[in-house]
C-alpha positions in Angstrom: -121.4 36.0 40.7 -118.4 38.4 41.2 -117.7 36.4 45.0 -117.4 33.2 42.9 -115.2 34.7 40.0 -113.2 36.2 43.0 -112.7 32.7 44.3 -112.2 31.3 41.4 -109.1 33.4 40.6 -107.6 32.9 44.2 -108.1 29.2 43.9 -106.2 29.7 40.2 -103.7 31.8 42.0 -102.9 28.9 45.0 -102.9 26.3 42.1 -100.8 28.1 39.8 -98.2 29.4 42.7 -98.1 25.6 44.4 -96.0 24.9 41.2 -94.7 27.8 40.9 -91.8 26.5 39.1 -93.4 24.8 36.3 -95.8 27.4 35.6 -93.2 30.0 35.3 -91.8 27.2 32.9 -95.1 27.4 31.1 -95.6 30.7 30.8 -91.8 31.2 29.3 -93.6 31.2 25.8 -96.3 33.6 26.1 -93.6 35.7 27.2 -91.5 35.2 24.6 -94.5 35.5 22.2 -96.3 38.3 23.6 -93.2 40.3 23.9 -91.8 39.9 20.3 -95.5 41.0 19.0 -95.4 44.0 21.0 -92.4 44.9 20.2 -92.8 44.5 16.8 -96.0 46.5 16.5 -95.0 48.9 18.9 -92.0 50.4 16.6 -93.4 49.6 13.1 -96.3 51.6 13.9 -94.6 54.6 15.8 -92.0 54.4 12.5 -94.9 54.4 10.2 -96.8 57.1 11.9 -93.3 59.2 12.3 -92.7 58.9 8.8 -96.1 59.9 7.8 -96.0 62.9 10.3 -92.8 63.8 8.9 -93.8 63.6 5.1 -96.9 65.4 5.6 -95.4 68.3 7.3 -93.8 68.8 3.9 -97.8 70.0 2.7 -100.0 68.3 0.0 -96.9 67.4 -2.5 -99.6 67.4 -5.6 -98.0 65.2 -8.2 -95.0 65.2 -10.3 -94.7 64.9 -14.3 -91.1 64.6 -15.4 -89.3 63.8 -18.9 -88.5 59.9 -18.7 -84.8 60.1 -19.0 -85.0 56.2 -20.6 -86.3 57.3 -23.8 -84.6 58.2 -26.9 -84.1 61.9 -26.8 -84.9 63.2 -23.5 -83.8 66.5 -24.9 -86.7 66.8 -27.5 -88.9 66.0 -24.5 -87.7 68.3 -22.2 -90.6 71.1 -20.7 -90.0 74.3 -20.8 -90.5 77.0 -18.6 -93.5 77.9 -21.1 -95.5 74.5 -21.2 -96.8 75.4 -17.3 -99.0 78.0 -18.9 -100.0 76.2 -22.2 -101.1 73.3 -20.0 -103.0 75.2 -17.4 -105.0 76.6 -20.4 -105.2 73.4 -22.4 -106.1 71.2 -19.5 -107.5 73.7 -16.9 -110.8 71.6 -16.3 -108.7 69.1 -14.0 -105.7 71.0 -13.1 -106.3 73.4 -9.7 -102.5 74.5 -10.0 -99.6 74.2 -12.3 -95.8 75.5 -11.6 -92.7 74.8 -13.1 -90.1 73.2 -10.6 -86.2 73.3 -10.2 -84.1 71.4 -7.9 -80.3 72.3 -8.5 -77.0 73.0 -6.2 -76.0 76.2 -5.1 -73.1 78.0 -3.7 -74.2 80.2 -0.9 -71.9 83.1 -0.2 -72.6 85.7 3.2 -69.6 87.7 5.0 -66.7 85.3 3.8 -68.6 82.6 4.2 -69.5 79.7 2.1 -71.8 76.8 1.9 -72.8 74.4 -1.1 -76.7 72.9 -0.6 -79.4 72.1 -2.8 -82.0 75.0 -3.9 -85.5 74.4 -4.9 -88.5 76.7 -6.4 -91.8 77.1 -4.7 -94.6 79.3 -4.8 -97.3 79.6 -1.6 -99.2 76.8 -3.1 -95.8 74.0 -2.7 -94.1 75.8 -0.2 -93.1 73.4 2.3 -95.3 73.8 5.7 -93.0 74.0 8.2 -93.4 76.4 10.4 -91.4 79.7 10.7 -89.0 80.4 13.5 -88.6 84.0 11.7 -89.9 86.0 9.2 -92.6 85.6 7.2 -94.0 83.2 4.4 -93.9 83.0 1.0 -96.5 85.0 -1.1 -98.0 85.3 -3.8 -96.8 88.9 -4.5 -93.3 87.1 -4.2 -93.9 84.7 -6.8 -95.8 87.6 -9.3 -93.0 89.9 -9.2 -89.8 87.5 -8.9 -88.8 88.7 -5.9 -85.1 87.8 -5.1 -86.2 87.1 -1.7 -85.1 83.1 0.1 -86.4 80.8 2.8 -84.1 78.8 5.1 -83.8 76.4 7.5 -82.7 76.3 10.7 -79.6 73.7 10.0 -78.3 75.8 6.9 -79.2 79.2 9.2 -76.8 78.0 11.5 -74.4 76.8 9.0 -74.0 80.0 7.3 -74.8 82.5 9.8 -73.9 81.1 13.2 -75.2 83.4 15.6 -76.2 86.3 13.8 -80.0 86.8 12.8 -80.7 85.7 9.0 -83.6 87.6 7.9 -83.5 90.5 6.6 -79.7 89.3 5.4 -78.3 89.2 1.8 -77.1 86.2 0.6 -74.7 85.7 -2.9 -76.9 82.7 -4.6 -74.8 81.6 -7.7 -75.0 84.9 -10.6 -77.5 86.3 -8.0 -78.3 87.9 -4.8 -81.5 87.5 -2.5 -82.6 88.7 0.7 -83.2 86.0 3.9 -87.1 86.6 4.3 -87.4 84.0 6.7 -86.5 80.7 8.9 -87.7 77.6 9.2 -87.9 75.5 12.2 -85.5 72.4 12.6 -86.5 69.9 10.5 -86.0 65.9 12.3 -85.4 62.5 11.4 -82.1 61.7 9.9 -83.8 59.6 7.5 -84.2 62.9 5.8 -81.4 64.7 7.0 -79.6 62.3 5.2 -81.8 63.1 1.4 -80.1 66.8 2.3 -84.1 67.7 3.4 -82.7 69.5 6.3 -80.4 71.9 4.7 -81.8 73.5 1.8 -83.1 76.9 0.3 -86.0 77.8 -1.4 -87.0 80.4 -4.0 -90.1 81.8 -5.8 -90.4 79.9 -9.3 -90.4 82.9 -11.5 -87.1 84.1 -9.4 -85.8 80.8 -9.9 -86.3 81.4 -13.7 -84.5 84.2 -14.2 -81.3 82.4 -12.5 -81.5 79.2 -14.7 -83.4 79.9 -17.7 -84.0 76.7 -19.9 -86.0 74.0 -19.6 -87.6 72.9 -16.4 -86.4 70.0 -13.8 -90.3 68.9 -13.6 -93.8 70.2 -12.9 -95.5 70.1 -9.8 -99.1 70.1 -10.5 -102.8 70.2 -8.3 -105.7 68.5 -9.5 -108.8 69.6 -9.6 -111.5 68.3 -6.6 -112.9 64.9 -7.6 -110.3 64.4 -10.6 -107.7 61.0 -10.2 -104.2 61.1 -11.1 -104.5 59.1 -14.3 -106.7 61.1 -15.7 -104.3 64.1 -14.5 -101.4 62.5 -16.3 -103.2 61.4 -19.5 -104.5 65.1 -20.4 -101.0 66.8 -19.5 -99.0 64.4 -21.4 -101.4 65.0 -24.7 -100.1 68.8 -24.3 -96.5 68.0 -23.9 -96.6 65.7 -26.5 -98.6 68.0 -28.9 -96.0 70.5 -28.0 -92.6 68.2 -28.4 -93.9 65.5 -30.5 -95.4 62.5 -30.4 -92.9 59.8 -29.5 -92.0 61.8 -26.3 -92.1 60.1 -22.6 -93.3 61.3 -19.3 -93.1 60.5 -16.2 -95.5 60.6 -13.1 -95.1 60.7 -9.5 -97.3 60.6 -6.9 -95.9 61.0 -3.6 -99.1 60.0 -1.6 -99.2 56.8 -3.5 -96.1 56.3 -2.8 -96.0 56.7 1.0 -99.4 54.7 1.2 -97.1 52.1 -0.7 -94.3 52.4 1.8 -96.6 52.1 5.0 -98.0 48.9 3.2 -94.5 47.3 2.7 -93.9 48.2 6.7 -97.5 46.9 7.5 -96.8 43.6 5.3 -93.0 43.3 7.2 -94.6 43.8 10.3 -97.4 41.7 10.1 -95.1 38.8 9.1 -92.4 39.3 11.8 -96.0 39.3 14.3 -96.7 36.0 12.6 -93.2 35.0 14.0 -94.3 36.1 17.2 -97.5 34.1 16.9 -96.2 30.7 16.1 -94.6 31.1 19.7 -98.5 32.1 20.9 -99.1 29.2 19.6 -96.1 26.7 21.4 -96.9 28.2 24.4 -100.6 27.7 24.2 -99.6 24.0 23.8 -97.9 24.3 27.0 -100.0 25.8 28.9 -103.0 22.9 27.6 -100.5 20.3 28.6 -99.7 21.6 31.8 -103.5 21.8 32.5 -103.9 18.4 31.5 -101.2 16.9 33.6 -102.7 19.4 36.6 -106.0 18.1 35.6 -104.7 14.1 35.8 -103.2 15.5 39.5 -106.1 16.7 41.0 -108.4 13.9 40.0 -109.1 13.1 43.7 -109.7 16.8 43.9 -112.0 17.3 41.3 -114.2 14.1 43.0 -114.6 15.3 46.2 -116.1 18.9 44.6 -118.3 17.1 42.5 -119.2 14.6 45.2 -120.3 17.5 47.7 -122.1 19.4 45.1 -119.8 21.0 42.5 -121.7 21.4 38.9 -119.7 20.9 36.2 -119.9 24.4 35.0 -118.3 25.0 38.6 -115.4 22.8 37.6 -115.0 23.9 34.3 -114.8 27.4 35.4 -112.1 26.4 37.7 -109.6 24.9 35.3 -110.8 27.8 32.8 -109.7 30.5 34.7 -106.7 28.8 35.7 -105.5 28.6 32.3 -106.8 32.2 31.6 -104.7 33.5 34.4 -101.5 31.8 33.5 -102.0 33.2 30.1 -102.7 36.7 31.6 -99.8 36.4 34.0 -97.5 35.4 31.0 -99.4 38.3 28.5 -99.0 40.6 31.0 -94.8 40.1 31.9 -94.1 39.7 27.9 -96.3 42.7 27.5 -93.5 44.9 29.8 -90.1 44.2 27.8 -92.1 44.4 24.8 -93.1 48.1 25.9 -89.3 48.5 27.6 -88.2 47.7 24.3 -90.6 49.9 22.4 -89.5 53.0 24.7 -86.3 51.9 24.6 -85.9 52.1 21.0 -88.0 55.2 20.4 -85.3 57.6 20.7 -83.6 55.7 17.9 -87.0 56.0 15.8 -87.5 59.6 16.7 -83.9 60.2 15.6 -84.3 58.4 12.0 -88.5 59.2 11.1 -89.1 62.6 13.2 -91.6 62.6 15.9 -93.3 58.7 16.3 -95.9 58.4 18.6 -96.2 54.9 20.1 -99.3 53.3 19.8 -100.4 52.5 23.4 -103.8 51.6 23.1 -102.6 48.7 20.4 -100.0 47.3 22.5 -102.9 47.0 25.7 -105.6 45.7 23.0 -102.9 43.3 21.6 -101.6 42.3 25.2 -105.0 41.5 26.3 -106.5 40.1 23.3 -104.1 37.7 22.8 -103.4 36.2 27.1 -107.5 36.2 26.5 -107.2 34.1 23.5 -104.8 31.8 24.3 -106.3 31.1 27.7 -109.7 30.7 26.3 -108.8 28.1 23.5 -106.1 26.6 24.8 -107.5 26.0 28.6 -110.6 24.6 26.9 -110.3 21.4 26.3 -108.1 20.8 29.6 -111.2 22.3 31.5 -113.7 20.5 29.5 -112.5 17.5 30.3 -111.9 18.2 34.3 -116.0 19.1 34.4 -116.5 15.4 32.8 -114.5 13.4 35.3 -117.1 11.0 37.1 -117.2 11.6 40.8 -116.8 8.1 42.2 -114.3 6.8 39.5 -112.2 10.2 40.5 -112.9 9.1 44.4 -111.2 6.0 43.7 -108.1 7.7 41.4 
């Protein structure tokens, strides 16, 4: 069996290059085809796994609640720094964790130096993951006594303190001082860089209280194992509305919805541009059945004499089958090499916008082979079929 199948293919091979030519002709379309899908795939899925990579090096990002700014009087709904504890009382049965949040801009001041970027709160529960270049991490001692100790990164170390070692460093934060108790490492992807996620600062929550008493940007809260977000939101906004009245309006976010959301819009974009890229599957499957039919009408005379000195018809149609497979293959397998140039080639310019994107190899093989076996198979079909039914003696006399 594997001698004939290695015939078979050379006989496909001395067939295919005698017209050389017009199969290269043919197999323009699974090029084109193949190459556009790969493509297509190969950077929508390293962007959507670079993004996702990115995002979750941020830590679980719990869920948001927020005063809707749309409704009448924000003000009477605003949360103060107070509500975090009547709500973790009130509703503790589905809340794991509960902390006021603050996002505001600071001036930074350090040896003469100066530097405007946006502070947030955090507590070892929300404290963004990255790892540390320096220093240590945030802890819970920190956050218990209000510690007027800060975490950088890398970008706003270098910004402010050039070459010299931030921690252990005091920094002027606005009416306040803290002490630099550690570094973050660099965070990538311009995408973010350019949301300000690269240069920032962060501070314990009850230190970022006594700097900007008042009411509360949002609160950043952990549900309890087994408990949904609606059912989150529904028994914190009965609190805040018992506390600020009953026409007041919140706001939910949920950051892991909403990146499952985005990775569905790039999914949806790049199954549709793929459908592009299979309607020209599809033309050059066409091609490639009317090729084999005009190869087919050629080698009447051909097909005959096999037949005539014993060829089955399963012999023939194996012939003309793996003909057509291999000129699919041949055609996969080029489009399947500038689609993967173009997916390297571009994955600087992925890795530069999303962070780290790994490209999907074993999906761009799958897809490369799945489809050149597709295409051949249905499309060399009927060309084949109808070779094994030729009659020997009206072929003879063709």
């Amino acid at each position: 069996m594997l001698t004939r199948t290695r015939d078979y293919l050379a006989e496909a091979f001395t067939a295919i290059w005698r017209n050389r030519t017009r199969s290269i002709l043919t197999m323009l379309g699974m090029i084109i085809g193949t190459s556009s899908i790969i493509a297509v795939l190969g950077i929508s899925r390293a962007a959507s796994g670079g993004i996702t990579g990115t995002l979750a090096s941020f830590g679980d990002p719990g869920i948001t609640i927020a005063v809707d700014p749309n409704q009448e009087d924000p003000r009477a709904a605003a949360i103060q720094y107070r509500d975090a504890r009547t709500i973790a009382i009130d509703a503790g049965s589905v809340l794991s964790y509960i902390e006021p949040s603050y996002t505001r801009s600071f001036k930074l001041r350090w040896n003469g130096k100066t530097t405007t970027t946006f502070v947030a709160s955090a507590s070892p529960r929300s404290q963004v993951s990255l790892t540390l270049r320096d220093g240590r991490a945030l802890a819970e001692d920190d956050v218990a006594s209000g510690a007027h100790v800060c975490w950088i990164t890398s970008e706003l170390a270098t910004k402010l303190f050039r070459d010299t070692p931030p921690t252990g460093q005091v920094i002027d934060l606005g009416p306040t001082r803290c002490t630099v108790a550690g570094v973050f490492n660099e965070v990538k992807g311009s995408i973010f860089n350019s949301i300000g996620a690269s240069d920032f600062l962060i501070l314990p929550y009850t230190t970022f209280h006594g700097i900007a008493p008042g009411p509360v940007d949002s609160l950043t809260i952990y549900g309890a194992p087994g408990v949904d977000v609606p059912r989150i939101s529904d028994a914190v906004y009965g609190v805040l509305q018992r506390l600020h009245g009953v026409r007041t309006q919140y706001i939910t976010q949920d950051s892991t919805a909403q990146l499952a959301g985005f990775n569905s819009v790039l999914g949806i974009i790049a199954v549709g541009l793929t459908g592009i890229g299979g309607v020209a599957l599809i033309v050059a499957g066409i091609g490639i059945m009317n090729i084999m039919l005009v190869s087919v009408t050629e080698r009447t005379r051909e097909i005959g004499l096999r037949k005539a000195i014993g060829a089955k018809r399963s012999d023939v149609l194996q012939q003309f089958l793996f003909e057509a497979i291999l000129l699919a293959f041949m055609g996969g397998g080029v489009g399947t090499l500038i689609g993967f140039t173009v997916t390297v080639l571009a994955y600087s310019s992925v890795e530069n916008l999303v962070g780290p994107a790994p490209i999907p190899y074993l999906l761009i093989i799958s897809v490369a082979v799945g489809f050149s076996t597709l295409v051949g198979c249905v499309f060399g079909t009927y060309p084949a079929i109808r070779a094994a039914r030729l009659d020997p003696i009206a072929a003879l006399r063709s």
